[in-house]
Every structure is written in structure tokens, then in C-alpha cells.
C-alpha positions in Angstrom: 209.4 54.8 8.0 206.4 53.1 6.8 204.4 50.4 8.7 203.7 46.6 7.0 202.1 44.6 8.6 201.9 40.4 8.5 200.0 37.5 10.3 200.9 35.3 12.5 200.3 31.4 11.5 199.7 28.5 13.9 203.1 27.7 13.8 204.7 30.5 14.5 205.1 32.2 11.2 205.2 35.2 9.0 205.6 36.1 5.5 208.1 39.2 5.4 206.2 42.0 3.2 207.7 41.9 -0.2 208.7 45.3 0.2 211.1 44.7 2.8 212.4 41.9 1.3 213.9 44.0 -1.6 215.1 46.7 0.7 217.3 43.8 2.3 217.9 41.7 -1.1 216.8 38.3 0.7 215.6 35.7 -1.8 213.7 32.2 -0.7 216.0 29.9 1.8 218.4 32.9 3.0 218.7 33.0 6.4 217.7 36.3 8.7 219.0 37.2 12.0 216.3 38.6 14.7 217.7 40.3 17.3 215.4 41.8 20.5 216.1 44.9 22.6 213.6 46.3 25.0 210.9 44.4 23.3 211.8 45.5 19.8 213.0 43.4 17.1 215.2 43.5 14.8 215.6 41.5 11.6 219.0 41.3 9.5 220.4 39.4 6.7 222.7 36.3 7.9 226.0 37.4 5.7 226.5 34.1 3.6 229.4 31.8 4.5 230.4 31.5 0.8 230.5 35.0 0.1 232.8 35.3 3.8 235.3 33.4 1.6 235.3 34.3 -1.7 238.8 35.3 -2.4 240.4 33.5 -0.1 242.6 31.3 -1.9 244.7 32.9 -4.7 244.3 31.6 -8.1 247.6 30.1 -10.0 247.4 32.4 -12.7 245.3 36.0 -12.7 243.2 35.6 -15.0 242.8 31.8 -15.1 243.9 30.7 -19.3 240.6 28.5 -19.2 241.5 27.7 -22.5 244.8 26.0 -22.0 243.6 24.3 -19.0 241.0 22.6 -21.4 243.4 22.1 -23.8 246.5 20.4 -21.2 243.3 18.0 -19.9 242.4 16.9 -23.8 246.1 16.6 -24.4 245.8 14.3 -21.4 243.3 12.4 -22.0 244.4 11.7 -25.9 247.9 10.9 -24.5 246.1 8.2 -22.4 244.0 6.5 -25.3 247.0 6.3 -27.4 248.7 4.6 -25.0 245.9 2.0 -24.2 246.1 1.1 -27.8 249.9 0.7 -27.7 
């Protein structure tokens, strides 16, 4: 494996090397696990929470008739007017 290397700011921070931010796919504001063991660390992606769920709840219809769903809510709505001007 190859070495990077980074510096340490005043405040107790680094800039990940850009390389190893592609190898793990983490873009700006995703969160990253460290993890020590026998004074090495380790750094991780955090798995996203959204991602954890995706799938979860079972759509009415596979695929989803975006379509009619648009066309039931102008029906709707039309429905509506017409009857305010009643």
C-alpha cells in the first residue's frame, strides 16, 4: 500500500488525500468512522441512514403509473374548481 500523508491543523484537523477519498467514494459532509486498535487507526465510511432504508416500504403499484397519478390529482383539482363555481 502506498503512504499519503496530511497535516495536522490547530484544531485538530486533516484533509483526507484525494486519493483515498475516491478509493472509499466519500464526497463533502459524509460522515467517516475512525476506529483505533493498538495505536492504529482506522477510517470507514459511516453507511448512510437513507440508503439503510431504501426499500423498505413497498410501493402500491410496481412500477409506480406516474402518469395517472398526475392525471387522478388534475382530475381533482378540476373537480374542485367546478364545484366552487357551482
Amino acid at each position: 500500500m502506498r503512504s499519503l500523508q496530511s497535516t495536522l491543523t490547530r484544531k485538530g484537523q486533516v484533509t483526507i488525500p484525494q486519493q483515498i477519498r475516491a478509493s472509499l467514494g466519500l464526497k463533502p459532509r459524509d460522515r467517516v468512522l475512525f476506529e483505533l486498535s493498538d495505536g492504529v487507526v482506522t477510517l470507514r465510511p459511516v453507511p448512510s441512514g437513507l440508503l439503510a432504508g431504501y426499500g423498505a416500504v413497498a410501493p402500491l403499484h410496481r412500477p409506480e403509473d406516474f402518469g395517472a397519478l398526475r392525471e387522478a390529482f388534475e382530475e381533482g383539482v378540476a373537480a374542485d374548481v367546478v364545484a366552487a363555481t357551482e
